[in-house]
C-alpha positions in Angstrom: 0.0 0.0 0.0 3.2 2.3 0.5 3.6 2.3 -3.1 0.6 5.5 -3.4 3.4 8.1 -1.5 2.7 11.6 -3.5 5.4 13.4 -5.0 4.3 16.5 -2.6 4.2 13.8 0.6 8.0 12.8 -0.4 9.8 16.1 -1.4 8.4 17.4 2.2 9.6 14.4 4.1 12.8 13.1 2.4 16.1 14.0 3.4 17.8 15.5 -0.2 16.7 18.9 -0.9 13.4 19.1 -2.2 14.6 21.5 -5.4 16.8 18.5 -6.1 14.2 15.9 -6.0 11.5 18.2 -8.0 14.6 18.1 -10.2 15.5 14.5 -10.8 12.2 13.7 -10.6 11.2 15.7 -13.9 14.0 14.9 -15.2 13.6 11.5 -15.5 10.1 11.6 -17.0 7.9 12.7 -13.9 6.6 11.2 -10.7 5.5 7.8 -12.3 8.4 6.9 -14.2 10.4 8.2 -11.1 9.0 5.8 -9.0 9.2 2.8 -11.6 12.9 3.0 -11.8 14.2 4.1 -8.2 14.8 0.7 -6.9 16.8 0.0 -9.9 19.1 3.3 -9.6 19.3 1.9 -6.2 20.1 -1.6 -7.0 22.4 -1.2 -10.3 23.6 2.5 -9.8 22.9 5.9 -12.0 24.8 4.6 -14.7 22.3 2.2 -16.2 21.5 4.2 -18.8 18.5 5.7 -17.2 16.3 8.1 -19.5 17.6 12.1 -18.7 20.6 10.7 -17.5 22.7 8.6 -20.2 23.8 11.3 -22.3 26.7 14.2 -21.4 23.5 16.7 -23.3 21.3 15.6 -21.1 23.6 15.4 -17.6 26.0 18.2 -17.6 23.2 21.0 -18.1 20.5 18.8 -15.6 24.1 19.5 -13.0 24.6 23.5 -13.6 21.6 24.1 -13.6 21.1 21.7 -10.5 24.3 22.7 -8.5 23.0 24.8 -5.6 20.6 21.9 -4.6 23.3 19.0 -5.7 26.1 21.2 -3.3 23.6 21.6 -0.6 23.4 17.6 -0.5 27.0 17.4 -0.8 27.6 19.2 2.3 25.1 18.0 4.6 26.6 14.3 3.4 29.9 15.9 4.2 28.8 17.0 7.5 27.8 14.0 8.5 30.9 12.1 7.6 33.2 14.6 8.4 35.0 15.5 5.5 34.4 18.3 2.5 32.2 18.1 -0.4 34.9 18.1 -2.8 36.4 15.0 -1.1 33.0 13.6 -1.3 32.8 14.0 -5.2 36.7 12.5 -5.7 35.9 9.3 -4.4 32.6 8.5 -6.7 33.3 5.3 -8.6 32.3 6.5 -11.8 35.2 9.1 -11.6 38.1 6.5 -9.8 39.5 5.8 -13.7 39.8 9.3 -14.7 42.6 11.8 -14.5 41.7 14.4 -12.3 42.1 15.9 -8.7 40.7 17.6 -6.1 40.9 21.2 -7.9 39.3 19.8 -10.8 36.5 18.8 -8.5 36.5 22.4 -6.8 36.2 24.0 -10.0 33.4 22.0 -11.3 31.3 22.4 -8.2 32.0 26.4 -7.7 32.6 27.4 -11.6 31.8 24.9 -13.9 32.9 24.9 -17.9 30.7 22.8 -19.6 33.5 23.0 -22.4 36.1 21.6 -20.3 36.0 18.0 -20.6 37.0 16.8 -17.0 34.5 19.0 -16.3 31.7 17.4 -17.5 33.0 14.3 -16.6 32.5 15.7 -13.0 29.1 17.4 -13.9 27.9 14.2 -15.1 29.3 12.3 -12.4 27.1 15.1 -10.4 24.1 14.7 -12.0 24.4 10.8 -11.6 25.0 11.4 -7.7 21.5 13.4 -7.8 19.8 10.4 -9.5 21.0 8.1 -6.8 20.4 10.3 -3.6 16.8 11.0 -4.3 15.7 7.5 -5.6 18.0 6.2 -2.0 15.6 8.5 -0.2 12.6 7.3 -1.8 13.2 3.3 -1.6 14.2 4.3 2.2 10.7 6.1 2.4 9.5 2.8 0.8 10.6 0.7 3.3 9.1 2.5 6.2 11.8 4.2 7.8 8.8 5.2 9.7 8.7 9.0 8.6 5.9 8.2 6.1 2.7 8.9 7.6 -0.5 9.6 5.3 -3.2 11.9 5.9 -6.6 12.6 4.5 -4.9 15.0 2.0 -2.3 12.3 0.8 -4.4 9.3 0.2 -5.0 9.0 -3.3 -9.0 8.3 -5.0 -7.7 4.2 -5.5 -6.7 3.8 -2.3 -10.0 5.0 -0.8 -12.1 3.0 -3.5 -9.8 0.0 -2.1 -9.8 0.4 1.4 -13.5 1.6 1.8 -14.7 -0.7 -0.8 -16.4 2.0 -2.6 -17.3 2.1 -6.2 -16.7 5.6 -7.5 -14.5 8.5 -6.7 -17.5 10.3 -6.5 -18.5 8.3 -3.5 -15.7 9.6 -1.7 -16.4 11.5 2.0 -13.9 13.1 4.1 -14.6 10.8 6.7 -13.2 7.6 4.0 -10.5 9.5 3.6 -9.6 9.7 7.1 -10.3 6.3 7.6 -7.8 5.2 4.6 -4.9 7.2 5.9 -5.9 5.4 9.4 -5.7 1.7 7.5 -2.5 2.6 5.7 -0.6 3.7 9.0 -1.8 0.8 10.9 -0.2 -1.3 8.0 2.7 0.5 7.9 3.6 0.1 11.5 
């Protein structure tokens, strides 16, 4: 039943920055094909040739346009670990096999050159961290990490018509509303 969390119910709740998941989100196609292929960012990693995020057209301008919300992510992950965002960045897998260093990094995240092509090695490499930051915060939400709660107002038409055994939308009272969002939380627990 955990599957019917709203776009609005998981940028307000998850951990990455909610410009950066309104971001990746459209980016990949929208809510629904968001939520189709999280698990497998997840599971097999950004580089998987995810649509929005295969191509260096498609990834180095989704990451300058993205970088304010990409290095607020960075640093609260850095804060947590105790290191830098840069550091961060020069350990991502997809980058181990490339010549580059720390200033490299530095420059991409505080003055990108989208001509430059270590660069947009970096930007892509940026824009691939974004893909797999939001989908790890939604396949968290998805396992009930217990921050998901729903509410009247989150609940969608199906899950009413389900719960209450209604017939139509149409049918629908505040009251079955509440009483989904009651069900669904009891579940969850």
């Amino acid at each position: 039943m955990k599957t019917m969390l709203t776009l609005d119910t998981f940028t307000s709740k998850s951990f990455t920055p909610a410009a950066l998941t309104a971001a990746v989100v459209a980016q990949l196609g929208g809510w629904e094909d968001f939520t189709e292929h999280a698990a497998d960012v997840v599971n097999h990693g950004a580089d998987g040739r995810f649509s929005g995020f295969t191509y260096y057209t498609d990834t180095v301008p989704f990451a300058v346009a993205n970088l304010p919300a990409i290095r607020e992510s960075l640093k609260e992950q850095a804060d947590d670990e105790g290191s830098s965002a840069v550091e961060i960045v020069n350990t991502f897998r997809c980058l181990k096999n490339y010549d580059h260093g720390l200033d490299d990094v530095a420059a991409a995240l505080f003055a990108p050159d989208a001509d430059d092509d270590c660069h947009s090695l970096i930007l892509n490499a940026l824009a691939w961290y974004a893909l797999e930051e939001v989908s790890r915060a939604y396949a968290d939400a998805m396992e009930g990490d217990g921050w998901t709660r729903w509410t009247a107002d989150t609940v969608s038409d199906d899950a009413v018509l389900a719960v209450c055994h209604l017939a139509h939308a149409s049918d629908i009272t505040d009251e079955d509303r509440a009483a989904t969002a009651a069900e669904l939380n009891s579940t969850a627990s």
